[in-house]
Each structure stands twice: as C-alpha cells, then as structure tokens.
N, C-alpha and C positions, 0 to 999 in steps of 0.2 A: 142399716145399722150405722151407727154415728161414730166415731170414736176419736177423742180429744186428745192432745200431745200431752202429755204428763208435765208438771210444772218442773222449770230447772231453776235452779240458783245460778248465778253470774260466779266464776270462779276465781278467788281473788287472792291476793300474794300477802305471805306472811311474814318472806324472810329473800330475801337476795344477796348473793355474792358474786364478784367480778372477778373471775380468775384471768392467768395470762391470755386464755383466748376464748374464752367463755361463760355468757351473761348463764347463769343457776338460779331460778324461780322456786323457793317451795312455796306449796298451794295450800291453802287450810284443809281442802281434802286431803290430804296427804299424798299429792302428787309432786312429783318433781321436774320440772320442765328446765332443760338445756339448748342453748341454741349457740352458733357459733359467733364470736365475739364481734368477727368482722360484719356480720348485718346491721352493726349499728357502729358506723365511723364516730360519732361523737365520742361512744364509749372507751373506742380502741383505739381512741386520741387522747384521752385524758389520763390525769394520771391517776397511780394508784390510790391516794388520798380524795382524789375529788371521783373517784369510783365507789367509794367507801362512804360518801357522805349522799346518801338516795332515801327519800320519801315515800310513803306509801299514797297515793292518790287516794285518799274517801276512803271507803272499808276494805280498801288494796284492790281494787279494778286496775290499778294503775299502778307504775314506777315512773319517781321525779327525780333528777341527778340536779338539783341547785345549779351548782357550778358548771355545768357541763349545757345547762337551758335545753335536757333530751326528756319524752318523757315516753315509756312504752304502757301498753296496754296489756291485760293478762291474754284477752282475746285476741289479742293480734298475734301473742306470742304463742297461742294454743293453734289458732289458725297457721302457721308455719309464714307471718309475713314480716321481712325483713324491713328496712327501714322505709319507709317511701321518701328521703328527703332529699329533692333533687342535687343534681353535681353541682348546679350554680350556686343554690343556698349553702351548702355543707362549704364550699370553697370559700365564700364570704366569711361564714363562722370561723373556719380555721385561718385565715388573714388576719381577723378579729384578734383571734390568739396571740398571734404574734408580735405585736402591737408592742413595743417597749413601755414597760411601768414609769413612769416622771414621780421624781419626787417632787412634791407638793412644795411652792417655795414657804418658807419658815414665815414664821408671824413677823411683824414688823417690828413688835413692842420686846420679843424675844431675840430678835438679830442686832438690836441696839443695844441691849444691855447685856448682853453674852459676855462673861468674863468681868465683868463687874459688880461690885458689890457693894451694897446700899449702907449709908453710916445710918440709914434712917430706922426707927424703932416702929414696931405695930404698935396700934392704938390698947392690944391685948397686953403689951409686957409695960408700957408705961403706968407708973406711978403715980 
C-alpha cells in the first residue's frame, strides 16, 4: 500500500508588528507566530519608524524591512531559525549606520544669487 503526503500550502504573513522586543507574524491561517526581537539584530537596531515601514515578499512568504536591507521568511520563522547573519556582515552594516549624513553642497547657480533679486521680468508678465 502506497500512501502520498497530503498537499500543503506554504504559509504566508498578513500583517506584522515590531514591539520593544518582539517580531509578531499573523499568518493568513489564522496563526500567530512571535519570536524574540533579538534574533534579528537588524531589527533590534532600527528604529521604531524604519520597523514600521516592512513589505510583504510575493503572496507574504516573506518580510522586507526597506530601510533596515533585512528580510525574513515565514518558513524560517515557523521553523524556530533565528538570524543566520554573521557577526562580521551584521558589524559592517551597523558601521554603515553610523556614517555621518553630509549635506549635499548647494547648486552653484543658487549660492550666487542667494539673497538677490532680479530687476529682470519673465517673458510671461511682459507686455
């Protein structure tokens, strides 16, 4: 006698939230998957805003954090597997962070004429 594995669907995320210390998965089945926040350094470095801004990978197999460049799987987080991202990569990314923002030097044609103003008329108000 033969007997075949019954077909499964792939289980996929609906909805996510990023509390003080814990990633919250609901599942379109109506499962709720919690796991503790520190499995995933990217996430428990970022802030609340860029926690708050996450994708759904394709029909939700997946979670995308944009700004934070993490992405988890439903599967990984059902299978109980914390981050695999070594200590070297995760150290470079968070060095990355810290990085001082430069403002952008100003236009040329705006730092010239900054504070001045033109006797000259547009071609629209002339008569």
């Amino acid at each position: 006698m033969t007997t075949s594995a019954p077909a499964t669907e792939a289980a996929t995320a609906k909805h996510v939230r990023v509390t003080q210390g814990t990633l919250v998965v609901e599942l379109h089945d109506g499962r709720t998957v919690s796991v503790p926040l520190d499995w995933y350094p990217r996430l428990a470095h970022g802030s609340p805003s860029e926690r708050r801004q996450w994708e759904l990978i394709g029909p939700g197999i997946g979670i995308h954090w944009p700004a934070l460049d993490e992405d988890i799987s439903v599967e990984g987080l059902l299978q109980g597997r914390p981050s695999g991202e070594s200590t070297q990569s995760f150290r470079r990314w968070l060095a990355s962070r810290k990085r001082p923002v430069r403002n952008p030097p100003e236009p040329a044609n705006r730092a010239r004429g900054a504070g001045r103003r033109s006797n000259r008329r547009s071609n629209a108000v002339r008569s």
